[in-house]
C-alpha positions in Angstrom: 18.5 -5.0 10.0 16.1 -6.6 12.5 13.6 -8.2 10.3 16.7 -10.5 8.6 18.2 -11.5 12.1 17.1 -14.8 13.3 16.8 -16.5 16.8 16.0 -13.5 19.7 16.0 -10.5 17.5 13.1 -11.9 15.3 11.3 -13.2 18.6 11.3 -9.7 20.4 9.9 -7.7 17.1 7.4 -10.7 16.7 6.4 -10.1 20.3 6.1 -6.5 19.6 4.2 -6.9 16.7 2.2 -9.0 18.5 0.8 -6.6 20.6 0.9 -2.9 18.3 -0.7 -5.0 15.2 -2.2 -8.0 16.5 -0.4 -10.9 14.4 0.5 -14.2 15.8 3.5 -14.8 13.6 5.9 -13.3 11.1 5.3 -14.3 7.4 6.9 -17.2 5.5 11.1 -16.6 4.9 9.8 -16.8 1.4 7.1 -14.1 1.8 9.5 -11.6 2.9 12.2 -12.2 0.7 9.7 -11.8 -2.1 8.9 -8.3 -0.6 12.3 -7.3 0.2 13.5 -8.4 -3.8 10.9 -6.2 -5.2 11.8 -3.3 -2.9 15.7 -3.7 -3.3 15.8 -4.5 -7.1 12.4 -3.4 -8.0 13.1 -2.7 -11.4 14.5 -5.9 -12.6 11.2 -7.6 -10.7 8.8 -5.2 -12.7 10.6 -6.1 -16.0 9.7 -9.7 -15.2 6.1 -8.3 -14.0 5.3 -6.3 -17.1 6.6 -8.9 -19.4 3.7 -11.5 -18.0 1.0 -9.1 -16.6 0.7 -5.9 -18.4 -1.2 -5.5 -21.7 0.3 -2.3 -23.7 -3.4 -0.7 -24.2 -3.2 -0.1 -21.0 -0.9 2.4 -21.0 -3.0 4.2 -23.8 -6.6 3.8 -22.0 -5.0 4.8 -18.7 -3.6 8.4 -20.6 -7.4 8.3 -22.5 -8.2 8.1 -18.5 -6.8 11.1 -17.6 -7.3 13.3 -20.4 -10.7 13.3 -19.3 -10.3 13.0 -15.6 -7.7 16.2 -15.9 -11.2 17.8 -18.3 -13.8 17.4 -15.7 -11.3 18.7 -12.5 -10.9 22.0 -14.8 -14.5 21.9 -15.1 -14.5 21.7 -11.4 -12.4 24.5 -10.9 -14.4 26.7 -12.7 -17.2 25.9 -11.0 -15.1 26.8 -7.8 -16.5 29.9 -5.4 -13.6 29.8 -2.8 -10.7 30.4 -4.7 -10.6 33.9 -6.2 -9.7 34.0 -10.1 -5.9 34.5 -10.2 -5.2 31.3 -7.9 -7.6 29.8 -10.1 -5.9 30.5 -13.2 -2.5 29.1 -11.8 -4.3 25.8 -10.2 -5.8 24.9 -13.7 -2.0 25.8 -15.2 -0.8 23.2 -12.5 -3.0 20.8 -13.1 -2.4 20.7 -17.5 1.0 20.8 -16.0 1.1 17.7 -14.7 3.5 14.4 -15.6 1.8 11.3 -15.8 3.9 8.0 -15.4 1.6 5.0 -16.1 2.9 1.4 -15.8 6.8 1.4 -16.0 10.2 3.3 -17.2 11.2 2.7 -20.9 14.9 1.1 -19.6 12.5 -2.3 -18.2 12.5 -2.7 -22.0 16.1 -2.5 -22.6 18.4 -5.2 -21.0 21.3 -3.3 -21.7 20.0 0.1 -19.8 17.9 -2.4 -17.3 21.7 -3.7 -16.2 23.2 -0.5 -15.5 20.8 0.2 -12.8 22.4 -2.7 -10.7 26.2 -2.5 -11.9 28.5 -2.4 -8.9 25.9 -4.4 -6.7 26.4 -8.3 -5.3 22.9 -8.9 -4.1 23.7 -12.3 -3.9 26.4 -12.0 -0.8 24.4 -10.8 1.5 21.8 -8.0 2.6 24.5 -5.7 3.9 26.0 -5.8 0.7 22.3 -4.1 -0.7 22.2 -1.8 2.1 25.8 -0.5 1.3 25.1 0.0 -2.7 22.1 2.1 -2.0 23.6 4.1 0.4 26.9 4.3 -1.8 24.8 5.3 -5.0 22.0 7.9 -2.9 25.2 9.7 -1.8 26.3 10.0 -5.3 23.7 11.6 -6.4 24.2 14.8 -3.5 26.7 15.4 -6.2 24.5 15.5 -9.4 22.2 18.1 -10.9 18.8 16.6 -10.1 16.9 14.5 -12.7 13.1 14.8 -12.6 12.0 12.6 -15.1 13.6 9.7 -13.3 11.7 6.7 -12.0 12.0 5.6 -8.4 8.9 3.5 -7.9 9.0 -0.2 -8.1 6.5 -1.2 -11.3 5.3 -4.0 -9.6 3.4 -2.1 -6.4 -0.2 -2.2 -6.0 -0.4 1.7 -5.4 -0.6 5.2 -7.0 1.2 8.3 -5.8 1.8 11.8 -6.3 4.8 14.0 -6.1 4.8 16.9 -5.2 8.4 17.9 -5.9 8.4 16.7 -9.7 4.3 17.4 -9.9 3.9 13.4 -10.9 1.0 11.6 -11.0 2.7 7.7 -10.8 0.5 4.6 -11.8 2.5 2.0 -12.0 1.6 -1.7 -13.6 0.9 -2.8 -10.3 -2.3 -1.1 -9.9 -3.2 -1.2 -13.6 -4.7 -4.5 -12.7 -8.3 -5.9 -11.6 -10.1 -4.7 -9.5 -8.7 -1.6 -10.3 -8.6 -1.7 -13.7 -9.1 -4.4 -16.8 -8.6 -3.6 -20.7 -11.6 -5.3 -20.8 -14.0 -4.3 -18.3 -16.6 -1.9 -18.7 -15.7 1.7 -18.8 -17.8 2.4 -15.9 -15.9 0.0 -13.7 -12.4 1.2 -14.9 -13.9 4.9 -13.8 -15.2 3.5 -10.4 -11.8 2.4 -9.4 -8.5 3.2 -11.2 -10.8 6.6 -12.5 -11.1 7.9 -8.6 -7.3 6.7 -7.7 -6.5 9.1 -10.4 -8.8 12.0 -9.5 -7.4 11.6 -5.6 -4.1 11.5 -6.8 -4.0 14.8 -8.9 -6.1 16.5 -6.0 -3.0 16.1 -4.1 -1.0 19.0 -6.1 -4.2 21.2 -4.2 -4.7 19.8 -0.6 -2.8 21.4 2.5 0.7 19.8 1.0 0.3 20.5 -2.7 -0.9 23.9 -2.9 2.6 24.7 -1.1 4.5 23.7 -4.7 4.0 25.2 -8.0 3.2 23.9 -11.5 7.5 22.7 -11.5 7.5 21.1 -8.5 9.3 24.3 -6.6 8.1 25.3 -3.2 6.3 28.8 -3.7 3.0 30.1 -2.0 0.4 30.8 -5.1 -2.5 30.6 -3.1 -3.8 33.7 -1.4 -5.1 34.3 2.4 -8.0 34.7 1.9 -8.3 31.1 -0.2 -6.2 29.3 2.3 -8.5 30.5 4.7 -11.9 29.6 2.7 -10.5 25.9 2.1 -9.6 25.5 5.7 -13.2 26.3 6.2 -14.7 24.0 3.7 -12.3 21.5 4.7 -13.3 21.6 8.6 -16.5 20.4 7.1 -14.9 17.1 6.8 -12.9 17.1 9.3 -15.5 17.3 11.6 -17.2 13.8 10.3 -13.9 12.3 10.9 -11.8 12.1 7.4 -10.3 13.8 4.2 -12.2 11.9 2.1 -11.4 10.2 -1.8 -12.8 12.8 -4.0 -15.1 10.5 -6.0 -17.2 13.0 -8.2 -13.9 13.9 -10.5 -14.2 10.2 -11.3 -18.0 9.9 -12.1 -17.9 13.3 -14.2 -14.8 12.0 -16.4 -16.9 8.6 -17.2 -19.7 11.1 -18.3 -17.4 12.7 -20.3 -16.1 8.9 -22.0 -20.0 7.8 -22.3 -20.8 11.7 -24.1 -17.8 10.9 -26.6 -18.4 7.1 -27.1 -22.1 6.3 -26.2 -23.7 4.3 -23.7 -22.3 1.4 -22.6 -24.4 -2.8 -22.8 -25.5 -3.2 -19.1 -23.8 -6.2 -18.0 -26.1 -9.2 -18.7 -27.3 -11.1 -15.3 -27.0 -7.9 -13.4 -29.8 -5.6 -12.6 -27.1 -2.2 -12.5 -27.4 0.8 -14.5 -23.5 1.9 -15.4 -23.8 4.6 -12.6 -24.6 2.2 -9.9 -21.8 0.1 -11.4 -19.4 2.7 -10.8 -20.1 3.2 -7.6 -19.8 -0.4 -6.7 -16.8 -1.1 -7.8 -15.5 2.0 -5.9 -16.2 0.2 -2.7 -15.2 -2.8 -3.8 -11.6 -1.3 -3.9 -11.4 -0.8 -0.3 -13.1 -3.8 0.9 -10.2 -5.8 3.2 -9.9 -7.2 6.7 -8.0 -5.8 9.3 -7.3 -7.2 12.8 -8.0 -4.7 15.3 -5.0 -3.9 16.8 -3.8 -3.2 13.3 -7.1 -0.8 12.7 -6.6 0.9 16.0 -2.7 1.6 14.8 -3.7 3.1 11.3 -6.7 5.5 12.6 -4.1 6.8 15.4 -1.0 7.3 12.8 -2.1 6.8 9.3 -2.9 9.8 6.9 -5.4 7.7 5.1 -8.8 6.7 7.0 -9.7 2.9 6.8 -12.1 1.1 4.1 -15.4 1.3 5.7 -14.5 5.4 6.2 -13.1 5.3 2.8 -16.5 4.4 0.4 -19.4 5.5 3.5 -18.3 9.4 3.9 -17.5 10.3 0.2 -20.2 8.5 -0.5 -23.0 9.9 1.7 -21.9 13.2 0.6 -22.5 12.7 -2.9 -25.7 13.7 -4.5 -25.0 11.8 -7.5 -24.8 8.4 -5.4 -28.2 9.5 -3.5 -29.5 10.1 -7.1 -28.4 6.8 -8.5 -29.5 4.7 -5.4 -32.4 6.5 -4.8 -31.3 7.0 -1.3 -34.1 8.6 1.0 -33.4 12.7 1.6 -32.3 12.4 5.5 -30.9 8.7 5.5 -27.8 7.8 6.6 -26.3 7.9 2.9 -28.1 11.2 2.4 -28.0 13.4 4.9 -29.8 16.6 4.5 -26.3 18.4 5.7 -23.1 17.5 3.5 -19.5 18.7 3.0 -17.5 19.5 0.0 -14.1 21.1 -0.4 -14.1 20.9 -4.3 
């Protein structure tokens, strides 16, 4: 309740904020009750959102996307020497097992269905009156059989999840949206960013977390010790340059897959950029931003994700397909002669 109280209240977590993040001031009354609308009723907002910023071939180049994204990661676990053949087997049945949920829910379609999602509520009272109708409707459903193929992510968020309870991939429209992706951009560009959000999202269901659920979303062991162990190994690899890195190769290898079905791609007129080096540019692009650095200090200490710079230079630098396509120098800093790979 503290970030809708006025006077001292919002004074003392301003203050606080002040020092863990390093702002100056709380955002506009209108910025937060934007943010707080599209977190409460985020369905009704993404009906409004999809209707005005979401083309429907998205939805069908985004599933052409990951047909070939899912393609080159089973081509990646075959190519796999750590995990022995059985886990193998089960990994690749986990991974053709997988839901994808791109852009929204049918119901944002459907008034009728869109309006029983909010029946009961009277936003317009107050906030308590929110806070009371989800708790009111989350207890309800300790009383119903579970129902997996339910929606609970706002359509409007710029992000991309997985879960590892209903093994979902989610993209919602949100992220389906430059500089991630455009209907009309190059192929190359749509693989250099929403393309790697989708390879390090289906990773998940096979990092430390993942690998602890099976192909339904059930918490079972399938790997074996001795696999654990060998991915611990490879993974300390990382670990020891700092991050878990975005797995950017599953990306790169599902655009050579599109180019090997379709052909090659015009180069971009005014720019001197092979489609390769395009991809890789617009992969760091994704995670350019500015951070104060109170607010950086904060993420590296708690955050699971490493910050932008982290983000595009280790994956990077331990790719030999971006030391190949830059001509990066054996020994440089975005070659080094020693690299780490889990996958």
């Amino acid at each position: 309740m503290l970030p809708f109280l006025d006077g001292e209240y919002s004074q003392k977590r301003t203050e606080f904020k002040k020092v863990l993040l390093g702002i100056s001031a709380e955002r506009e009354r209108w910025s937060q009750c934007v943010d707080l609308v599209n977190k409460k009723m985020g369905m009704a907002v993404g009906a409004l959102f999809i209707r005005d910023n979401f083309d429907p071939k998205s939805k069908e180049t985004a599933q052409e996307m990951i047909l070939n994204i899912r393609e080159a990661f089973n081509e990646l676990l075959e190519e796999n020497a750590w995990m022995d053949k059985e886990t193998r087997e089960v990994a690749r049945e986990k991974a053709n097992a997988m839901n994808e949920r791109i852009g929204y829910p049918d119901l944002l379609t459907n008034p009728v269905e869109l309006s029983k999602e909010y029946e009961g509520r009277k936003c317009h009272v107050n906030i308590l009156n929110v806070f009371e109708f989800e708790a009111a409707k989350n207890l309800k459903k300790l009383r119903q059989p579970v129902n997996k193929d339910r929606w609970t992510t706002e359509p409007a968020v710029v992000n991309a999840f997985y879960n590892p309870n209903k093994n979902d991939i989610v993209f919602p429209a949100g992220i389906l949206q430059p500089l991630f992706y455009s209907h009309y951009f190059p192929k190359s560009l749509n693989y250099g960013g929403i393309g790697v959000v989708i390879g390090h999202e289906m990773t998940h269901g096979f990092d430390d977390k993942g690998r602890q659920f099976d192909k339904d979303g059930n918490l079972k062991q399938w790997w074996n010790e001795a696999t654990v162990r060998r991915f611990r190994e490879r993974a300390q690899c990382i670990i020891d340059q700092y991050s878990s890195y975005v797995l950017e190769d599953i990306g790169l290898n599902a655009y050579k897959k599109w180019v090997k079905r379709h052909g090659e791609e015009p180069l971009l007129p005014g720019l001197n950029l092979t489609h390769d080096q395009l991809f890789f540019l617009n992969y760091a692009q994704i995670w350019c931003g500015s951070m104060r650095p109170e607010d950086a200090l904060s993420k590296v200490r708690s955050s699971v994700h490493s910050p932008g710079p982290i983000r595009v230079l280790g994956p990077l630098s331990n790719s030999y397909d971006f030391a190949r396509t830059y001509n990066c120098p054996l020994g440089s800093r975005m070659n080094p002669k020693k690299k780490c790979s889990v996958w």
